[in-house]
N, C-alpha and C positions, 0 to 999 in steps of 0.2 A: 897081667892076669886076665884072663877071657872069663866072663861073667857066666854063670852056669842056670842061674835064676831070674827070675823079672822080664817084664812085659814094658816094653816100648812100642806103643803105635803111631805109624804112618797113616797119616790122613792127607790125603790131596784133595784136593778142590776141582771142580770144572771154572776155568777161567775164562773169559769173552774176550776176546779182540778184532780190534778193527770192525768188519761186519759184521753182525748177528749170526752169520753161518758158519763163521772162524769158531774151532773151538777146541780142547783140548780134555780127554778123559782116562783120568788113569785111575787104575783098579787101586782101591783102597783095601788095608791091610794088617794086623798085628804082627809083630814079631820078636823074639828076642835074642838078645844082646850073643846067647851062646851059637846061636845059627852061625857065626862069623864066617861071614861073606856069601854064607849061599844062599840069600834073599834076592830074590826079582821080583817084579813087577811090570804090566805090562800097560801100555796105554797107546790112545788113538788122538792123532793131530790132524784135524782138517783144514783145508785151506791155509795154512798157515799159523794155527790157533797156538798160542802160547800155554803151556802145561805150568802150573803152580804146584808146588809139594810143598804143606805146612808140615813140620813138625812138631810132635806133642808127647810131653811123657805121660805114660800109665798113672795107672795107681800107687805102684808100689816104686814104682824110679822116677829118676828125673834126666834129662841131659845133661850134658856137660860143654860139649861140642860138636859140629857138623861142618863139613865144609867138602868141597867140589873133590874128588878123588877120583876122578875119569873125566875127563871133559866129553863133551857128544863132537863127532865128527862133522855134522851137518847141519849144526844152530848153534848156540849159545847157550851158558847155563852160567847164571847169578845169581847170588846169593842178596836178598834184600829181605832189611827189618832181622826180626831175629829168630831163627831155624823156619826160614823162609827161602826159598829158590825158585826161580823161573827160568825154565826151559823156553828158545824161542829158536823154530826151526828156522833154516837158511831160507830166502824167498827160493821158490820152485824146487826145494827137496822133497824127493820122494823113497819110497821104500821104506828101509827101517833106519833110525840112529838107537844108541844107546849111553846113556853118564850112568856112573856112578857117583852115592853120597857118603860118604864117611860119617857114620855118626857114633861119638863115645857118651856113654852113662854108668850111673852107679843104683843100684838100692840094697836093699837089708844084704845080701850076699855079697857086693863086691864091685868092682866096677869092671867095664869091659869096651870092645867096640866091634861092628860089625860095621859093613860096605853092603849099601842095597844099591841095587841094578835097576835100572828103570830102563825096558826098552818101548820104546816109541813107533808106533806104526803110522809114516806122515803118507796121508792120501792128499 
């Protein structure tokens, strides 16, 4: 059943690695469950900076589940702690990658799952 109601948000983080000029910014976002699959989002890797994506349910839902549903062509994407991922570009990639994250929830309406896109612009 694809959820027709309820607000799940994406919140990511700016994460530091390695040097102070390493760093990783991706647009933060709401969205819900019924969009099913047509969320993006977009963000910026410098030097090699590792991207974190917390996730957090609303008000009115909660999760259920999330997990890797497109790997990125050109780094690495893990899942660590709980509805936690890090993205961590290849050494010396450049241009754009992109992962996808599967995430399923429920509230007062129903439960559902959508796929957010996260592309990555690594300078």
């Amino acid at each position: 059943m694809r959820l027709e109601t309820g607000t799940l948000a994406l919140l990511a983080s700016i994460a530091m690695t390695g040097a102070a000029a390493a760093e990783c910014r991706i647009m933060s976002f709401v969205f819900h469950l019924s969009q099913n699959d047509s969320v993006s989002t977009t963000g910026v890797s410098n030097r090699g900076g590792a991207c974190v994506t917390r996730l957090r349910s609303g008000s009115t839902s909660t999760f259920r589940s999330a997990a890797v549903a497109v790997p990125p062509a050109k780094g690495t994407l893990t899942e660590f702690g709980t509805m936690r991922f890090r993205y961590k570009p290849s050494a010396g990639a450049k241009g754009t990658d992109r992962y996808s994250i599967r995430i399923c929830g429920t509230d007062r309406a129903g439960s559902g799952c959508s796929t957010i896109t996260h592309v990555i612009t690594l300078e």
